[in-house]
C-alpha positions as CSV (number, residue, x, y, z in Angstrom):
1,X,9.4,47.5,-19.3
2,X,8.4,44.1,-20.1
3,X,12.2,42.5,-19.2
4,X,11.9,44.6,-16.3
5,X,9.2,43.3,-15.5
6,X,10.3,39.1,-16.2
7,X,13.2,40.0,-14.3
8,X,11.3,41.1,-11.0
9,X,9.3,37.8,-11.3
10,X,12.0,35.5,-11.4
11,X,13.9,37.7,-8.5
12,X,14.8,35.3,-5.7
13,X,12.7,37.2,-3.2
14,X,9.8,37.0,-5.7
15,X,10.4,33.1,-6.3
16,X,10.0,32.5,-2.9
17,X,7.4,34.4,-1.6
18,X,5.2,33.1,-4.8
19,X,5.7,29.3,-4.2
20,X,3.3,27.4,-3.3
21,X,2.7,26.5,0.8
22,X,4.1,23.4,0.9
23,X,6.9,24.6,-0.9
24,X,7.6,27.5,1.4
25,X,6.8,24.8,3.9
26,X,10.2,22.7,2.8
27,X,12.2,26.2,2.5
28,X,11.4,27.1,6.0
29,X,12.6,23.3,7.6
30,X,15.5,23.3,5.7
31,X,16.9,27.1,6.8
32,X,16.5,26.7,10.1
33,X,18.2,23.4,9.7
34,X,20.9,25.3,8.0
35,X,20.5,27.8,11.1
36,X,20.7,25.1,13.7
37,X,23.9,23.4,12.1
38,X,25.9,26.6,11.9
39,X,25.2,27.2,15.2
40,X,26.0,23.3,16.0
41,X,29.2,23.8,14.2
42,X,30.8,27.0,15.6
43,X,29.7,25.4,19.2
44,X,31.8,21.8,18.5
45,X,34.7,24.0,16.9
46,X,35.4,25.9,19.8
47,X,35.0,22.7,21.9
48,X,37.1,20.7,20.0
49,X,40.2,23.8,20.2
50,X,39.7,24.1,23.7
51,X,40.0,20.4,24.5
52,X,43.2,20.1,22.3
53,X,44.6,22.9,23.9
54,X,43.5,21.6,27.5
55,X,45.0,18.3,26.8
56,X,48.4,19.5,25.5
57,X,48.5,22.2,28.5
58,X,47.8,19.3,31.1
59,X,50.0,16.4,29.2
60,X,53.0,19.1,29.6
61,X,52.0,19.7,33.3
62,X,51.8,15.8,34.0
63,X,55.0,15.2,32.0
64,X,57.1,17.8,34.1
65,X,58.0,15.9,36.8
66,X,55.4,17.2,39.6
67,X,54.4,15.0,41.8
68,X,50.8,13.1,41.0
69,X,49.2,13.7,44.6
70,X,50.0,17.4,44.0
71,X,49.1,17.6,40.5
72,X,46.1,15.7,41.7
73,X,45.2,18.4,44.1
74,X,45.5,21.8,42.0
75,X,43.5,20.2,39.4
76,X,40.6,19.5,42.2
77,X,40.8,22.8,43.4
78,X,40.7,24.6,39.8
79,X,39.1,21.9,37.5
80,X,38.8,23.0,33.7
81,X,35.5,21.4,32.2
82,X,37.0,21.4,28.7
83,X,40.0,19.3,30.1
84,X,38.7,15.5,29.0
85,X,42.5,14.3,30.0
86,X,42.3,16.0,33.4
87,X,39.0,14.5,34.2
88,X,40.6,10.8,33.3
89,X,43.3,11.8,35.7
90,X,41.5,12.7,38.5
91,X,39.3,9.8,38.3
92,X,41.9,7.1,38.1
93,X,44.2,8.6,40.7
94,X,40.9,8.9,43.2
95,X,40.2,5.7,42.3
96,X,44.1,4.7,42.9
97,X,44.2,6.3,46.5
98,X,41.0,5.3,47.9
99,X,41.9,1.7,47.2
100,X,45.2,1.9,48.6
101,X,44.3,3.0,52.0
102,X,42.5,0.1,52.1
103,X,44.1,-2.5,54.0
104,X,44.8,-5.8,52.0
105,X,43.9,-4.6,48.7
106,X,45.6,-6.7,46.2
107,X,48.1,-4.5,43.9
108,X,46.1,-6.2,41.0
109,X,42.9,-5.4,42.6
110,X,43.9,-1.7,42.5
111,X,45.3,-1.7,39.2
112,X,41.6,-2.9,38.3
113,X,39.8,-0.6,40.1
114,X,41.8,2.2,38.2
115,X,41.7,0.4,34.8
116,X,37.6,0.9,35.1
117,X,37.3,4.4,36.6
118,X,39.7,5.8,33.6
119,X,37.2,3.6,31.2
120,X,33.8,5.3,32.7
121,X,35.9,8.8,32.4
122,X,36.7,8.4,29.1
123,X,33.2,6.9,28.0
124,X,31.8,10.1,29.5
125,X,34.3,12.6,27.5
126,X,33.8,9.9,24.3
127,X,30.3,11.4,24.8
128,X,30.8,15.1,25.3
129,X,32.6,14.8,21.7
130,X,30.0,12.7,20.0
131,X,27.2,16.0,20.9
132,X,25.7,17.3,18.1
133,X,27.2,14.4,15.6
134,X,24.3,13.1,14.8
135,X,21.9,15.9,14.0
136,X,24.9,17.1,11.5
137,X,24.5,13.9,10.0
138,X,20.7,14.0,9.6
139,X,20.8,17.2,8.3
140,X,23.8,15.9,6.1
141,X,21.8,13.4,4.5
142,X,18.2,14.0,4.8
143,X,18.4,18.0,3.9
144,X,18.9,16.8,-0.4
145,X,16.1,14.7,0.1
146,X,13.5,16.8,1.6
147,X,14.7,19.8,-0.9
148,X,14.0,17.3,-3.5
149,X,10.5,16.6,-2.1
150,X,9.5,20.2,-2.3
151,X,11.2,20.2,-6.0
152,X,9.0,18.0,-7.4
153,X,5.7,19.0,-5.4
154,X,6.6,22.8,-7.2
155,X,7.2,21.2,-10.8
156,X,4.0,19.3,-10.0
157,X,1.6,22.0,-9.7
158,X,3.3,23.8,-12.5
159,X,2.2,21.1,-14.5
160,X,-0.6,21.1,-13.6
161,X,-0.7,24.8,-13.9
162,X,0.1,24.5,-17.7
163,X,-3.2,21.8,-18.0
164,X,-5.5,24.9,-17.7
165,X,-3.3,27.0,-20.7
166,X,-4.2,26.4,-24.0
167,X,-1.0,27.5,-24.9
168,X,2.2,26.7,-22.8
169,X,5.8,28.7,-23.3
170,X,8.7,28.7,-21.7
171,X,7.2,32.0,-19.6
172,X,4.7,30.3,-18.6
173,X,6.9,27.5,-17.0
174,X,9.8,28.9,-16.2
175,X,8.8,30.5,-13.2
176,X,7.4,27.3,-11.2
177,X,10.0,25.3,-12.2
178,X,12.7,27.8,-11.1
179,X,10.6,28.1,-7.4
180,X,11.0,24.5,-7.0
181,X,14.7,24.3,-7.9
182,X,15.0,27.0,-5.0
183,X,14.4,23.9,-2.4
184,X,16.6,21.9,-4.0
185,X,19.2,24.4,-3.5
186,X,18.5,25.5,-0.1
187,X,18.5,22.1,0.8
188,X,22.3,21.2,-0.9
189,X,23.0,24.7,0.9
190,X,22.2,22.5,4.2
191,X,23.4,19.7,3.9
192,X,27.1,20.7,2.2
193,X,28.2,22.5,5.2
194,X,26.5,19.7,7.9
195,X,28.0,17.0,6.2
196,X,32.0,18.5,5.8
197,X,31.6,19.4,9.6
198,X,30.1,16.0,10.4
199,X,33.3,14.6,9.0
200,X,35.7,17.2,10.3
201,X,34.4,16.8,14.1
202,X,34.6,12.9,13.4
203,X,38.3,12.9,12.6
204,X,38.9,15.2,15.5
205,X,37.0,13.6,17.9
206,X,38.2,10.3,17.0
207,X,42.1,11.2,17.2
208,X,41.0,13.0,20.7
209,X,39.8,9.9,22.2
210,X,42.8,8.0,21.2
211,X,45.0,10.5,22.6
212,X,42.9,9.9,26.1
213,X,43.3,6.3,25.8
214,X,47.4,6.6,25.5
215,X,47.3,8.8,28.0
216,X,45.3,6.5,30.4
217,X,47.7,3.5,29.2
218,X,50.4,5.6,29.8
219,X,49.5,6.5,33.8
220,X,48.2,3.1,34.3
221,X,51.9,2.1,33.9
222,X,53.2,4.7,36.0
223,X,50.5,3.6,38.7
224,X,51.5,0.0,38.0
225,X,55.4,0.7,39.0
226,X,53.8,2.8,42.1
227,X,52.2,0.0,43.6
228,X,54.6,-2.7,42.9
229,X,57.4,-0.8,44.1
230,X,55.7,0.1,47.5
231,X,54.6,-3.5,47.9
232,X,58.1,-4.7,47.7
């Protein structure tokens, strides 16, 4: 009955529910940090699919052979928000053919004027990726830190605890200690996931954005040979 009765003390539930306020205090933060990051996580990784998939869907469309002022036109009628590529498209080839109706618009002066509306596009969709980046990374490298915190307030008040026993065994001890362990846990439990995804949506993001700014090289040229050719 008695190791029955050790073992429902030093139950998880039992652990928990036991420690002390500010203990339960640091638990509390640090799930629904752990909440919040999971959900932070599944929301950027089905961003990040869609926008891969978008871009490679729209760099096939582009690289077809259709012509850009129609290409231009079915993605105004039925934009796709998770298209960053399409967005840098439509913004330099607005930006392409409001300056050419303008009369006596240098071809250099056009090619400008496209060079900073695909810039301001892709700053906004740079953006869009970097969401939710940095409260992964504060969770990442705070969460240890604040589970620490409510480790050592626990082992704290055990010891002081064990200053009003005359006679201290492991018994006595075992069960504060283990309590505040439990924050340190929860709180790697946190940070492990926040900080993986951190990285993971870093790489992803980053090798997105470079893909945008080939792609934005890449038109410029073909917008380049457009209004060279028609000026000669």
């Amino acid at each position: 009955m008695e190791a029955n009765a050790a073992v429902d003390h030093m139950s998880m539930w039992s652990l928990i529910s036991n420690a002390s306020f500010v203990v339960q205090l640091v638990m509390l933060i640090l799930v629904a940090a752990s909440v919040m990051s999971w959900i932070m996580i599944f929301q950027r990784s089905t961003m990040l699919r869609a926008a891969k998939k978008s871009l490679e869907m729209f760099e096939e469309r582009f690289w077809s052979g259709i012509d850009l002022s129609k290409l231009y036109r079915q993605a105004g009628s039925n934009p796709d928000p998770d298209c960053g590529v399409e967005q840098i498209f439509r913004a330099g080839f607005k930006e392409f053919s409001r300056l050419r109706q303008q009369s006596g618009v240098d071809p250099d002066a056009v090619m400008d004027g496209v060079a900073r509306a695909m810039r301001v596009a892709i700053s906004r969709e740079e953006e869009k990726l970097e969401q939710s980046l940095p409260f992964l990374a504060t969770v990442g490298s705070t969460s240890p830190y604040i589970g620490l915190f409510g480790t050592v307030w626990g082992i704290m008040n055990s010891f002081r605890g064990l200053a009003q026993v005359q006679q201290a065994t492991l018994a006595t001890v075992a069960p504060g200690i283990a309590e505040a362990l439990i924050a340190t846990a929860i709180g790697l439990f946190a940070a492990i996931p926040a900080v993986i995804a951190y990285n993971r949506f870093s790489a992803q993001g980053e090798r997105l954005i470079s893909r945008y700014y080939t792609f934005a090289d890449e038109f410029q040229a073909i917008l380049h040979r457009k209004v060279h050719t028609s000026e000669d």
